[in-house]
C-alpha positions as CSV (number, residue, x, y, z in Angstrom):
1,X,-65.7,-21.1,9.5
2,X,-65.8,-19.3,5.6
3,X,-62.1,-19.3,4.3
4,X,-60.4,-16.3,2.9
5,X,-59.7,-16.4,-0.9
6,X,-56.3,-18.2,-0.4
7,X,-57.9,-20.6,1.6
8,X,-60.0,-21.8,-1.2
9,X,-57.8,-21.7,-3.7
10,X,-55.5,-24.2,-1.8
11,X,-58.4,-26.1,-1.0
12,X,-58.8,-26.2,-4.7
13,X,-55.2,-27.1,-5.3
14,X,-55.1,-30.1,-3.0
15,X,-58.5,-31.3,-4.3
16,X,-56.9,-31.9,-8.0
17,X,-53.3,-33.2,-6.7
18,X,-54.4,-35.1,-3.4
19,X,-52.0,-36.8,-2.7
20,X,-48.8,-34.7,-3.7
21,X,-48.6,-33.0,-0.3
22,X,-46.4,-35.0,1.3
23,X,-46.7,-32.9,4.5
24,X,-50.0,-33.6,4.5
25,X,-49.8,-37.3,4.1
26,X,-53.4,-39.5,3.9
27,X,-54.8,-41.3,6.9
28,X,-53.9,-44.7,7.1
29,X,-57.5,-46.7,7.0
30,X,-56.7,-50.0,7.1
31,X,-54.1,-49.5,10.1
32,X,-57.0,-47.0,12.2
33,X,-59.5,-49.5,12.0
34,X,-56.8,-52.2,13.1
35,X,-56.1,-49.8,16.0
36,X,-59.5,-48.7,17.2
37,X,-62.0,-51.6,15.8
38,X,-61.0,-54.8,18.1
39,X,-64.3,-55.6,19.0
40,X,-63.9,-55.5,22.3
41,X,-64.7,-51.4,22.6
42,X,-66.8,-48.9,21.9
43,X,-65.7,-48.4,18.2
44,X,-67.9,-50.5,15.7
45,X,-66.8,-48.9,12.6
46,X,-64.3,-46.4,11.3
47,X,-64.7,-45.2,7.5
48,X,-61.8,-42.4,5.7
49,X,-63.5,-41.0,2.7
50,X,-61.6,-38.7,0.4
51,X,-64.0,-35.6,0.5
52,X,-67.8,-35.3,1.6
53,X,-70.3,-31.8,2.5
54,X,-70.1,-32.9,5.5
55,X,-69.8,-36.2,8.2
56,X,-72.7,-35.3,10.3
57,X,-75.0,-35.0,7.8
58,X,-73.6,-38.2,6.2
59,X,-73.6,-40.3,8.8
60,X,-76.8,-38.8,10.2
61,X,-78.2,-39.6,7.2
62,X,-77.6,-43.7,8.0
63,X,-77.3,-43.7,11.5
64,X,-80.5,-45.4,11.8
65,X,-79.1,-49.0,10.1
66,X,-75.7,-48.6,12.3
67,X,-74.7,-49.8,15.6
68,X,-73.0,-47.0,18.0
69,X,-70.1,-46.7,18.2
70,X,-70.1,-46.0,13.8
71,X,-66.8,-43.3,13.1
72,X,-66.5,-41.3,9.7
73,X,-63.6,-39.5,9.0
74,X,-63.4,-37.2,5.5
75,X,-59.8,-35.8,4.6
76,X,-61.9,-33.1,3.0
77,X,-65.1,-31.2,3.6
78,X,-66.7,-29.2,1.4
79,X,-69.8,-27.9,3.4
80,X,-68.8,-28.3,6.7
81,X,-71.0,-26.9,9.3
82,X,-70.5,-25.4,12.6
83,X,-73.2,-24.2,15.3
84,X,-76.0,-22.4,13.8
85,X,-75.2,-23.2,10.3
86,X,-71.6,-21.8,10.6
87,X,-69.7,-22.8,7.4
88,X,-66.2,-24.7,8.5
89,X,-64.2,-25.4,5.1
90,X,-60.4,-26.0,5.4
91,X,-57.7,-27.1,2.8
92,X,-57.8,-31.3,2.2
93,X,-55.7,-33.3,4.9
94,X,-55.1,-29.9,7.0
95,X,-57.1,-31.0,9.8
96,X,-59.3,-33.9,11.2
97,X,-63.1,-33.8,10.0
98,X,-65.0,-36.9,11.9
99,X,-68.0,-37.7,13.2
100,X,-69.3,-40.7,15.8
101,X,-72.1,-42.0,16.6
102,X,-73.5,-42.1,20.1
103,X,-76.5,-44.0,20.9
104,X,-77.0,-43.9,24.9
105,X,-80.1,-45.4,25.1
106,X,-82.1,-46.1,28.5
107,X,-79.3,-45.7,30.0
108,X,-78.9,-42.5,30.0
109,X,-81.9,-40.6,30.3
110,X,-82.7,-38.5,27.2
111,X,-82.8,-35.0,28.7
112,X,-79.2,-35.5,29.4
113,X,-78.2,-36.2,26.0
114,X,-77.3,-32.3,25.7
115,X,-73.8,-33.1,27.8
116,X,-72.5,-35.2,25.2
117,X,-71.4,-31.9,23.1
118,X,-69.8,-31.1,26.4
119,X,-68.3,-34.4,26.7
120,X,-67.1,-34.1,23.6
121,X,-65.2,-31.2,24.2
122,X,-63.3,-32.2,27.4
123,X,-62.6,-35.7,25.9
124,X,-61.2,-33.8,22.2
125,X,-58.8,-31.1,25.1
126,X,-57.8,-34.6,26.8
127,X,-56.7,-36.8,23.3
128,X,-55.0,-33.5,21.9
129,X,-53.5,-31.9,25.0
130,X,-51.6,-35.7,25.3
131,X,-51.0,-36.2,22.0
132,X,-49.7,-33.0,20.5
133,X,-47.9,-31.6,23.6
134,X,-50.5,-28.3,23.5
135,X,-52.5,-26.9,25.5
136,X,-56.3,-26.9,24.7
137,X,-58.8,-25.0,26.4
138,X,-62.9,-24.5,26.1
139,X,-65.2,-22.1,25.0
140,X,-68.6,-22.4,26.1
141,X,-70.2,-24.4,24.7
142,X,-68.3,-26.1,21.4
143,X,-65.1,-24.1,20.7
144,X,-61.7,-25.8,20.9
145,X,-58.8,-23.2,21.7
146,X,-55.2,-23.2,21.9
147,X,-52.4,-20.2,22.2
148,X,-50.7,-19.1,19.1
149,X,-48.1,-16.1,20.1
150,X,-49.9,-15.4,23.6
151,X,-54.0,-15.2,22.5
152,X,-56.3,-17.9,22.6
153,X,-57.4,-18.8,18.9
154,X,-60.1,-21.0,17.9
155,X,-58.6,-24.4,16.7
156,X,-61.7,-26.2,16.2
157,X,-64.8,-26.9,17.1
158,X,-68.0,-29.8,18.1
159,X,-71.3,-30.0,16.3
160,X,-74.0,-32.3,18.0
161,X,-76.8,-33.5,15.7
162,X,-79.7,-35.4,17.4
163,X,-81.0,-38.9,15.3
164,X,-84.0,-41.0,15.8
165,X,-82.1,-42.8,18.9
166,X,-79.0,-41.0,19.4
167,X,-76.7,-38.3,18.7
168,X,-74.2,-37.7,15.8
169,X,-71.2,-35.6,17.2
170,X,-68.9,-34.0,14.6
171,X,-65.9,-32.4,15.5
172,X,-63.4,-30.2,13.3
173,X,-59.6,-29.4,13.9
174,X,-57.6,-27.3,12.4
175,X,-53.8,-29.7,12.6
176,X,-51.7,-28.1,9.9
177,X,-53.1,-24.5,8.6
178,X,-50.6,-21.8,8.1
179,X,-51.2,-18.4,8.8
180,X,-52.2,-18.0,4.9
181,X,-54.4,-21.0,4.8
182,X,-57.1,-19.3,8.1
183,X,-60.1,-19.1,7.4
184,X,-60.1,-15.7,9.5
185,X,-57.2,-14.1,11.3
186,X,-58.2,-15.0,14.8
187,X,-58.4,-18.5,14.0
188,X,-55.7,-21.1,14.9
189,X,-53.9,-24.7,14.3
190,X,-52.2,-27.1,16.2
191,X,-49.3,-26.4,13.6
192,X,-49.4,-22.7,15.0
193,X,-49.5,-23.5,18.2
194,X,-46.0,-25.5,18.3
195,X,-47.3,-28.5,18.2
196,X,-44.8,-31.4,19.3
197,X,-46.9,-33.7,17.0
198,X,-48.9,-32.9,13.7
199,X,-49.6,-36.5,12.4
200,X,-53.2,-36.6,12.1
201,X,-52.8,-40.3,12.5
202,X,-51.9,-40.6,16.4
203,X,-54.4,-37.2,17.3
204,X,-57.4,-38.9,16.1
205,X,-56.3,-42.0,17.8
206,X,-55.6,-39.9,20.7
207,X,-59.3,-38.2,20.5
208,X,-61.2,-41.1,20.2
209,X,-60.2,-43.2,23.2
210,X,-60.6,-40.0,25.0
211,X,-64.0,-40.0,23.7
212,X,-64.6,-43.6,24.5
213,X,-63.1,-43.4,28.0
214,X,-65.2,-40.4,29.1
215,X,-68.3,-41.5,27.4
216,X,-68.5,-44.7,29.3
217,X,-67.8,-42.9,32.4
218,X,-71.1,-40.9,32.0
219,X,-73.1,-43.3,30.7
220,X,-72.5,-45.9,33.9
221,X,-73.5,-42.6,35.9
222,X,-76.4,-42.7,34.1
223,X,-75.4,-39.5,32.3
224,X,-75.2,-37.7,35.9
225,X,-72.4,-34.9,34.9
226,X,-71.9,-34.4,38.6
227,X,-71.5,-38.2,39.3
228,X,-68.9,-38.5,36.0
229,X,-67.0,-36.0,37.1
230,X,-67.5,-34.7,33.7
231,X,-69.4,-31.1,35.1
232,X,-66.0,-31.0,37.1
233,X,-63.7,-31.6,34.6
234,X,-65.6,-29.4,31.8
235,X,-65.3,-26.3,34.2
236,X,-61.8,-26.8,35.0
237,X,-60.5,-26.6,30.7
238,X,-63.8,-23.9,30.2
239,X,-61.5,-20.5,30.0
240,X,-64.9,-18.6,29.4
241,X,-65.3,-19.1,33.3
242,X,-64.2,-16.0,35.6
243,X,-64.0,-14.0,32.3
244,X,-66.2,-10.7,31.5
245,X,-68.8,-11.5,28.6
246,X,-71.9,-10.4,26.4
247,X,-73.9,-12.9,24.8
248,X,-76.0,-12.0,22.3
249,X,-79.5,-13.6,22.5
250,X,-82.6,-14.3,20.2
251,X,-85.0,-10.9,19.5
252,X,-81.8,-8.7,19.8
253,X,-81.4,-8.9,23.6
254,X,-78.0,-8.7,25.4
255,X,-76.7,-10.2,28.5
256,X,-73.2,-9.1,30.0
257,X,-72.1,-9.9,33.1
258,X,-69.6,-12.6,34.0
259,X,-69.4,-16.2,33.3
260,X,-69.6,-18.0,36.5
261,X,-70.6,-21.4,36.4
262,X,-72.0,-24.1,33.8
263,X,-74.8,-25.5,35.6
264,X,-76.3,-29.1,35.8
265,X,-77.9,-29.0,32.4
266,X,-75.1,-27.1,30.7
267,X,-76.0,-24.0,30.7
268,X,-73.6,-20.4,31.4
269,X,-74.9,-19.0,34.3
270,X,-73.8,-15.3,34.2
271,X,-73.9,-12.9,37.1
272,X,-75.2,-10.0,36.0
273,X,-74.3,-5.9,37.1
274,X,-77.4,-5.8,39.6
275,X,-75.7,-9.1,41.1
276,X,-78.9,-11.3,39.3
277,X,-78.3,-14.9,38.0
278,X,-79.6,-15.7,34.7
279,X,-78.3,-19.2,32.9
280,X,-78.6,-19.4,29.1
281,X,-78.6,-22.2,26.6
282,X,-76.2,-23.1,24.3
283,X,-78.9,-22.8,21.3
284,X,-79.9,-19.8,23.4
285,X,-76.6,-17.8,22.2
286,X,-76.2,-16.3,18.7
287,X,-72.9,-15.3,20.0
288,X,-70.8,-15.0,23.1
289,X,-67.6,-12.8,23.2
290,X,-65.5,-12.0,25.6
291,X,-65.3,-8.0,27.2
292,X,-62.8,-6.4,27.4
C-alpha cells in the first residue's frame, strides 16, 4: 500500500521522536523472545529492529545461515512490499511488520510449498480474531479483512518469498491507523474495527502460535491441505467465495464469473457465464475485485 501525504508525514514524525507516542508503545524484545523462544517449539529466533525496507528481503537475504523457525519483526518499514511489488508503508509502531522463516523440507513435498501463503492467512484470521475480539476474513489469495462501519476493508496483508530451502513469509497489519493515517480510503485497522485489544504485544504472540500450530498440522500431513484440514478451513474465512468477481489476468484478458472453490493447489476456480470452470493462480491475477 502507497500512503496519502498525511500518512508520510506522520511516518516522518514518529521516525524522529520514536518513542514519544505513548499509544504507540515499543515491542517488548526481551519479554517476546522469553514468550515464544523456549526451545522446545517451532520458534528459533525472534529479532525487533527499529526500522528496515523491508523483513522479507532482510531475512531472505540470511535465511540460508538460519535455522527455521528465524522471526524478524521491524516497528517501521520503509519499503515494504506487497504482491507484485505493491508498496506497503505505514506510520512507526502502527502495525505489526514480521517475517518467519519456514523451511519444510522433505517433508513436505516442494510443489506444496504454495499453501504456506494460504496457511499463513488462516493462521494470522485465527491469532487476531482471538486476540483482538474482531472478526477477520480472506481475500483470495493474501488479503486480511475486517469490518469498519459495515464494509470489509483491507487490514493487511501476506507476502511469500521462496529461499534456497524454504520460504520467507511476511505479513503486514494495520493495529492502530486512524482514518487520517490510511494509506487509501478503503483500507482498514484493527483500531477501526473496534478492536477489544490494540497491544501489538499479545496480537503478535497471538499470530505466531497460530502460525506454529497450523504449520505443524500440515507439515505431519505431508503438506496435504485436504488432510490438514487447512483447504477446509481456508474456504470457510475466504469471503471471496460465493461472491461475483473479475480478475484481471496477464496480456489484458478478463475473467468474471463467480468464485467457487479454491482448489487443491490453491487456485480460484471461477464459474464462468457459459457455466465453464477455469481455476487461476495467485501470480496469475494482476487484480481481483469483487462485482457488483
Amino acid at each position: 500500500m502507497t500512503p496519502s501525504d498525511a500518512s508520510g508525514e506522520a511516518s516522518a514524525g514518529a521516525s524522529a521522536s520514536r518513542w514519544s507516542d505513548l499509544d504507540r508503545p515499543p515491542l517488548n524484545s526481551a519479554a517476546l523472545q522469553r514468550s515464544l523462544v523456549t526451545g522446545q517449539g517451532l520458534w528459533t529466533s525472534l529479532e525487533v529492529v527499529p526500522a528496515t525496507g523491508s523483513t522479507n528481503t532482510d531475512l531472505a537475504a540470511r535465511a540460508a545461515a538460519l535455522p527455521e523457525g528465524a522471526v524478524l519483526v521491524a516497528e517501521e518499514q520503509t519499503a515494504g512490499r506487497g504482491r507484485l511489488d505493491r508498496s506497503w508503508v505505514a506510520p512507526a509502531r502502527s502495525g505489526l511488520f514480521f517475517s518467519v522463516l519456514f523451511k519444510p523440507g522433505e517433508a513436505v513435498p516442494q510443489e506444496r510449498w504454495g499453501w504456506l501463503t494460504l496457511l499463513a492467512g488462516v493462521a494470522a484470521a485465527a491469532g487476531i480474531s482471538r486476540a483482538a475480539g474482531v472478526d477477520t476474513a480472506l481475500k483470495w489469495p493474501n488479503d486480511l479483512l475486517v469490518t469498519v462501519e459495515g464494509q470489509e476493508r483491507k487490514a493487511g496483508g501476506i507476502l511469500a518469498e521462496r529461499v534456497a530451502d524454504g520460504v520467507v513469509i511476511g505479513i503486514g497489519l494495520n493495529v492502530s491507523l486512524t482514518e487520517q493515517e490510511l494509506p487509501v480510503p478503503e483500507a482498514g485497522s484493527l483500531l477501526l474495527a473496534k478492536a477489544a485489544v490494540t497491544d501489538r504485544e499479545p496480537l503478535l504472540k497471538a499470530v505466531l502460535r497460530s502460525l506454529e500450530q497450523w504449520y505443524g498440522t500440515w507439515r505431519e500431513a505431508g503438506g496435504d491441505p485436504a488432510a490438514s484440514g487447512l483447504q477446509e478451513a481456508y474456504a470457510a474465512e475466504c469471503s471471496t467465495l460465493g461472491r461475483h468477481v473479475r480478475a484481471e489476468l496477464p496480456g489484458g484478458r478478463t475473467l468474471t464469473g463467480t468464485a467457487e472453490a479454491v482448489d487443491a493447489d490453491g487456485r480460484l476456480v471461477v464459474r464462468t457465464a457459459d457455466d465453464a470452470h477455469e481455476a487461476v493462480g495467485a501470480g496469475d491475477v494482476v487484480h481481483l475485485r469483487p462485482v457488483r
